[in-house]
Steps between C-alpha positions, in 0.01 A plus 500: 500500500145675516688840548694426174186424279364830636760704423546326156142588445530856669810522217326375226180720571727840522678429204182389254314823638817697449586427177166539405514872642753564282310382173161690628792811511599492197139446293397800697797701367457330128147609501575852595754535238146562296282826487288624825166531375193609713258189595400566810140624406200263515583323818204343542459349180873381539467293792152336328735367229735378734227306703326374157847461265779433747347342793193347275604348230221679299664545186690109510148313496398662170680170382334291766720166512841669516360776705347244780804305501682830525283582804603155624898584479421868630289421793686212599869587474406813700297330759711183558791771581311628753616225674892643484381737803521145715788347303714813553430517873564146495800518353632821720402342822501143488151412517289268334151618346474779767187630308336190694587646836352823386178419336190301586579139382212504233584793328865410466370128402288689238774717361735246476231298321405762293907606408518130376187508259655804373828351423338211341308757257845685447664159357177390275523869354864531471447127305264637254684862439811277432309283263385790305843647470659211417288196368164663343785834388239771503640780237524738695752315763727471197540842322809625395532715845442149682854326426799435722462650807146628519352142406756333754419744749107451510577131547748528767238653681249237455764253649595719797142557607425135439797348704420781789147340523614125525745622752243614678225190497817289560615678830151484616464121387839452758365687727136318518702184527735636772174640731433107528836308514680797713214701683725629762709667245235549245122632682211416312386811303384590150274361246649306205203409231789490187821392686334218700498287136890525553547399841440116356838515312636594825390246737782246518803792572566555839503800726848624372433472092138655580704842693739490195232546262292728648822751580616432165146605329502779774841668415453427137186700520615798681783506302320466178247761603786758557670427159200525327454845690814601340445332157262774450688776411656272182149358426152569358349432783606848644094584453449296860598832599466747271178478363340648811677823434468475095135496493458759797721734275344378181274717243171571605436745205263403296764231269441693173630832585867571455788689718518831334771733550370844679768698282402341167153505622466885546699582165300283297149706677707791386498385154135383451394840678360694203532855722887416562751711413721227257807678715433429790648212750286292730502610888810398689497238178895515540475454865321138468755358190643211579850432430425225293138380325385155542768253607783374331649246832369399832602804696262701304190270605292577799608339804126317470611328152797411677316350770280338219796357347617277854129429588436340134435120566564435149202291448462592131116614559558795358704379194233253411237778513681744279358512132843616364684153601209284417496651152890391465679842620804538663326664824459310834383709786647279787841481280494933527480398900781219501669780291491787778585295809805311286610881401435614875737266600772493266482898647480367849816328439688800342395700810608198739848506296532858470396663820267685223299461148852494180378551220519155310381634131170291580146544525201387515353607173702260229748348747159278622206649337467504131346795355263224280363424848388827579332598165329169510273568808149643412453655856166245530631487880412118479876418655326715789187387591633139465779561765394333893740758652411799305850545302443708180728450226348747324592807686927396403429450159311862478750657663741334265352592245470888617890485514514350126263792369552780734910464543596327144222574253493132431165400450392238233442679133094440594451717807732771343279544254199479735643746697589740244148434381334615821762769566408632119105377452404435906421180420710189413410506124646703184142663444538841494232682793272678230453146326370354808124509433572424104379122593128616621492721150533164308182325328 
């Protein structure tokens, strides 16, 4: 029987990580579908964000009670699952708490203690975030990007990492009890400062109800730590992972200055050069042309929006920031996100059916992202700054934009003219160069 519930588990373990495999396959393939683009400069100041943004939470506190409870869900659902090292080996081999055999009793009585305060933390958090989704309805839990699936999702995960932490203080509450009514089955060893306010309800079973539960909570754990492994790939809460690499790859240019094209770059020097021949043609201008300007769908992104586009946690920090939707507009930065990764994948899935990308007469421009969207952003980068993972919605609807002016001419009436102005005048105004100075002339 003990071989059997080890090679359950050993089954179990290989298909979770497997399948799991497969998904962390195919996002790396999705997000190469996208652009290569050069970030490898700046090392240094790359791995700083990491340790402030990813691994700190630096940019989270700047709202101090979500961001602390935040830090409680972070810090403790990665900690507590420290303890899977001695569950697995348990699990493979048979054993019961082997960590005990290997460390000094007080330091595994301190980090079991310490994995339980933890847990307790993660449930009082995952409490309040639920109450603010779905009691106290902050606005921007319930945008229009927020329905269906997005809004059910963000709960599901509240429930999962809730149950997974009761599990937990309930197999240890067993346990305790077990270390006293069966010690030759059960050695003494641990610390229990949360679960020991269970043990009470468990004092009249007997020595078989007491292994039931505490198997029970311990394959329901496991098992629920595995799924929720897996649940990843469908679910927000892809950023457990991804964040580390979206903020190492993130911009570290100052957040005002803009991607420029080298080709349009050099011709456009050409043109303000007063000494150039009008003739001429930029340097190896027709070398450095891209195929297409700006981007029209997903596989004309960089492979870092991409990336951007998994890693978003959908949080709504940035849409709640943005001046455009508070003043009524169409334009929500985390709904450009949702936007990408649900485009991404409807790709994914043409790829997965296809053996390769058929064109589906879709795109990302109209098909998902209205063109009212894009002309509504005022480039404040506020969607930006506010972001914890450094995602920047900005840089998609730029390079949207590009496509609309640079591939179909189809900027709004305004900029036309302000272009034509500054193309004509060199300035965005229908003032004629001479009449510049006429204002200082005036009485």
């Amino acid at each position: 029987m003990q071989y059997l519930t080890n090679i359950l588990f050993l089954i179990a373990l290989v298909a979770a990580i497997g399948f799991f495999t497969i998904n962390v396959r195919k996002l790396i393939r999705n997000i190469k579908l996208g652009r290569k683009v050069d970030i490898s400069d700046n090392k240094a100041a790359r791995w700083k964000n990491v340790l402030l943004i990813a691994l700190g939470q630096s940019k989270m506190v700047v709202r101090p009670i979500p961001g602390l409870l935040h830090i409680f869900v972070y810090v403790g659902f990665v900690i507590i699952n420290i303890e899977m090292i001695e569950i697995i080996f348990d699990g493979l081999f048979g054993t019961h708490r082997v960590l005990s055999t290997v460390l000094p009793m007080g330091v595994y009585n301190f980090l079991i203690a310490s994995f339980e305060i933890l847990a307790m933390l993660v449930i009082i958090a995952v409490v309040l975030f639920w109450t603010r989704r779905n009691i106290q309805k902050l606005k921007r839990f319930w945008a229009r990007e927020m329905k269906v699936w997005p809004r059910k999702d963000a709960n599901y995960i509240l429930y999962i990492e809730f149950v997974l932490m009761v599990l937990f203080l309930m197999m240890n509450a067993a346990d305790q009890r077990l270390q006293v009514v069966s010690p030759e089955n059960y050695s003494t060893a641990g610390s229990f400062p949360i679960s020991q306010f269970i043990v009470p309800l468990l004092a009249d079973l007997d020595v078989s109800a007491l292994v039931i539960i505490e198997r029970t909570s311990w394959w329901l754990h496991i098992l629920g730590v595995l799924f929720f492994l897996n649940y990843l790939y469908y679910s927000k809460h892809l950023h457990i992972i991804l964040a580390f690499p979206n903020v190492y790859y993130g911009k570290i240019k100052p957040k005002g200055q803009f991607e420029n094209l080298e080709a349009v770059t050099k011709e456009v020097k050409l043109m303000m050069d007063p000494n150039a021949d009008p003739f001429a043609v930029a340097p190896d201008a027709t070398e450095e042309t891209p195929e297409k300007f700006g981007a029209s769908d997903v596989m004309d992104l960089t492979r870092h929006q991409l990336l951007s586009a998994y890693t978003c946690t959908e949080c709504g920090r940035c849409t709640s920031e943005c001046p455009a939707n508070n003043t009524g507009k169409l334009l929500s930065p985390r709904k450009i996100m949702m936007d990408t990764r649900d485009r991404l994948e409807e790709v994914s899935r043409n790829i997965d059916k296809n053996g390769k990308f058929v064109p589906d007469d879709k795109q990302l421009l109209d098909d998902y992202i209205t063109r009212e969207e894009l002309w509504a952003c005022t480039t404040c980068n506020a969607c930006v700054e506010a972001c914890p993972v450094s995602i920047d919605p900005m840089s998609i609807i730029m390079a949207m934009r590009q496509y609309l002016v640079m591939e179909q001419s189809a900027a709004p009436a305004e900029l036309n003219v302000a272009m034509s102005n500054i193309e004509n005048n060199a300035a965005p105004w229908p003032y004629n160069q001479m009449d510049r100075m006429n204002w200082a002339k005036e009485d």
